[in-house]
N, C-alpha and C positions, 0 to 999 in steps of 0.2 A: 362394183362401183368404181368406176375411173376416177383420179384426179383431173385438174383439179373438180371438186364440187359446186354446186350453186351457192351455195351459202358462207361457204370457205374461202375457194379460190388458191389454197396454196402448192405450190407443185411439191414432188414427191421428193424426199428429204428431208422439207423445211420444216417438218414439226417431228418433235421429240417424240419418244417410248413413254415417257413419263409427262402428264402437262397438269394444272393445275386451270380451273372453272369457275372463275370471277363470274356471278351474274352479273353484272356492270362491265362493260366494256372501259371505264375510265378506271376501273380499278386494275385491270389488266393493262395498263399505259403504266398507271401507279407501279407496279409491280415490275414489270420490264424497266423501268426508270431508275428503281432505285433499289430493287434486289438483284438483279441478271447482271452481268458483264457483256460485252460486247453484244446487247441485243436487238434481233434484228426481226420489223416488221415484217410477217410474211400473208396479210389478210389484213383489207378494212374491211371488205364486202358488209354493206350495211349499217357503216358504222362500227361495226363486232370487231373488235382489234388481235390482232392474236401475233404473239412473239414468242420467237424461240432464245435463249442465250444461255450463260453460262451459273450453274452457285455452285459454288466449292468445285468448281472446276467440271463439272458434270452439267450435259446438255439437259435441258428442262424447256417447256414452254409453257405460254400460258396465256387462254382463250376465252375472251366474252363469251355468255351464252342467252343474253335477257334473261326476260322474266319469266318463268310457270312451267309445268309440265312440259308444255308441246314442244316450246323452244331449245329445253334442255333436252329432252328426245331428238330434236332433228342434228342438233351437235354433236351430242355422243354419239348419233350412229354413223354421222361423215367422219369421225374423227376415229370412231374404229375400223370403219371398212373402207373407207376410202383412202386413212394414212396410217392403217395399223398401229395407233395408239394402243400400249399393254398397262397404261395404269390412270386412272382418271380419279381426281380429285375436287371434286366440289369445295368451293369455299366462299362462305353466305354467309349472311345474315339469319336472323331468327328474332321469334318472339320466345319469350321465356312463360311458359305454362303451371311452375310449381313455384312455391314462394323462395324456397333456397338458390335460386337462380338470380345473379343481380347484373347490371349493365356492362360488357364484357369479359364476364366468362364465356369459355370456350368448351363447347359439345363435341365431341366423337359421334355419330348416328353410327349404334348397332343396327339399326332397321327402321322400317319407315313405315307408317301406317299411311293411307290416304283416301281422299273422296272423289276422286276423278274415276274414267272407265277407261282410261287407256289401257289396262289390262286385257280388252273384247280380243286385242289383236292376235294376243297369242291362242287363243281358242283353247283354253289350260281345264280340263276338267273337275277345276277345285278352286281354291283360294292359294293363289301366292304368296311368300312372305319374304318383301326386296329388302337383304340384307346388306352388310356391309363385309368386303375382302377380309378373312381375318388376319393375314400377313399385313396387310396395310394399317389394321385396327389396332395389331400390336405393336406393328413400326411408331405409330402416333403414341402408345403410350407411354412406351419404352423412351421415346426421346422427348416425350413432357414430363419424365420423371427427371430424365438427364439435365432437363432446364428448368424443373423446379416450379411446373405452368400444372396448375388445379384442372384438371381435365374432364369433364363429367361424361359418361359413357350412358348412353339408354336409348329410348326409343322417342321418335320422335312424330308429328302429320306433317303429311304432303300435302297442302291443300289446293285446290285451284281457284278457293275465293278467296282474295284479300280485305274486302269491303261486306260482312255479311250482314244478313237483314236479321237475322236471330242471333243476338248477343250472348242465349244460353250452348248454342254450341260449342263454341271452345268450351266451355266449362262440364262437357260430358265430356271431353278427352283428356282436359286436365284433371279429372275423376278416375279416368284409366290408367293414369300415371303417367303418362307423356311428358316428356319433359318439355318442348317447343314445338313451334308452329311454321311451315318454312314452306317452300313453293316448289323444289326443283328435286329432291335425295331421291324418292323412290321412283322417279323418272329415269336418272341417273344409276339405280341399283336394277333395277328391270332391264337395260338397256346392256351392262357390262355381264348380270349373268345370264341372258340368250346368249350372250358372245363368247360368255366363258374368259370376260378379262377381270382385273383387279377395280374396284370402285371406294372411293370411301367419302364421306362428307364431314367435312368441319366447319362447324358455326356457330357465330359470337354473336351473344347476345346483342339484341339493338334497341329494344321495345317490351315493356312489360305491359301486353293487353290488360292483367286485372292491375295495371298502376297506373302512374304518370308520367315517369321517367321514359325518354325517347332521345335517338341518335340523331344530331343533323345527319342531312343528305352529306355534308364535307366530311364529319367525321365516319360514316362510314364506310366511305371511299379510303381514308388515309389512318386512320386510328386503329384497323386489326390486325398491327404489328405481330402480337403475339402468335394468331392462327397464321398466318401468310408464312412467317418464319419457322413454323411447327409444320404447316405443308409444304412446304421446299425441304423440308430437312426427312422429313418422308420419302417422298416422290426421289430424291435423291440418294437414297442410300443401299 
């Protein structure tokens, strides 16, 4: 795959070895603003914003990718084969699944379970199981103990409905033990190990489906200080 891509557009350079995966493209503005040093636009295409700069003196980027599955598939795979990204970091939102789970804690995804078939592609004569890098698994938790940040490790769905017509479904996963509910990881984990690169996903709670408690749209653009700073200090080390 040649640069630049349809959906990217950045020439070759301009993105980092390490980048970090804002579903929200204003959260990735967020993050160039006021984490990065000298950071510099290299991608609107679409609105999807993506900037490269500097944290702790080490180049980092960091790239919209919408919403769901598909979306997070077509990015990770311009962003591995077409600018050889070697480490990709998801950083989301989530619904929180088990009751010990309250509005901004922050998840580690061991692995991901999901209900989507983008799996048909690889034609795998079995069942796959999209993990998470464990170099990057233990970067996160080695430098959440160093900053003193409750970190929850488990497993988590991929789902591709946001809006379901059967209310008891979440509650057969949250039976499995799943700890949350989230759109993009195992899209994300299928995509880095065909490639054989590093993947990891981190997400703060934003929504408890069996409660009340819900995140503005603003605060979860600018309020997941704590994950944003726990994935750059990852992805940088």
């Amino acid at each position: 795959m040649k640069t630049p891509t349809v959906h990217i557009g950045a020439k070759k350079g301009e993105i980092a070895e390490s980048i970090l995966l804002p579903g929200d493209p204003l959260r990735a503005r967020f993050i160039a603003e006021n984490f990065l040093s000298n950071p510099s636009l290299y991608s609107e295409v679409r609105g999807m914003c993506g900037y490269t700069g500097l944290y702790k003196g080490v180049k980092v980027s960091v790239q919209g990718t919408g919403m769901g599955a598909p979306s997070m598939g077509i990015y990770s795979h311009e962003l591995i084969h077409a600018y050889d990204v070697k480490r990709l970091i998801r950083i989301g939102s989530a619904g929180a699944l088990q009751d010990h789970l309250h509005l901004g804690d922050v998840i580690a995804v061991m692995s991901a379970s999901y209900d989507a078939h983008f799996t048909l592609q690889y034609n795998l004569p079995g069942i796959v199981a999209p993990a998470a890098s464990y170099q990057l698994l233990k970067k996160a938790d080695q430098e959440a103990q160093k900053d003193n940040i409750t970190l929850h490790m488990g497993s988590v769905l991929t789902s591709d409905v946001f809006y379901n017509r059967d209310p008891h479904i979440l509650r057969t996963w949250r039976e499995m033990g799943l700890l949350a509910v989230e759109m993009e990881a195992a899209s994300l984990y299928f995509q880095a190990q065909w490639a054989q690169r590093e993947a990891l996903a981190l997400l703060t709670i934003s929504d408890l489906p069996f409660g009340d408690a819900e995140m503005s749209s603003l605060e979860r653009e600018r309020s997941l200080t704590t994950m944003i700073t726990l994935a750059l200090n990852v992805a940088t080390k």
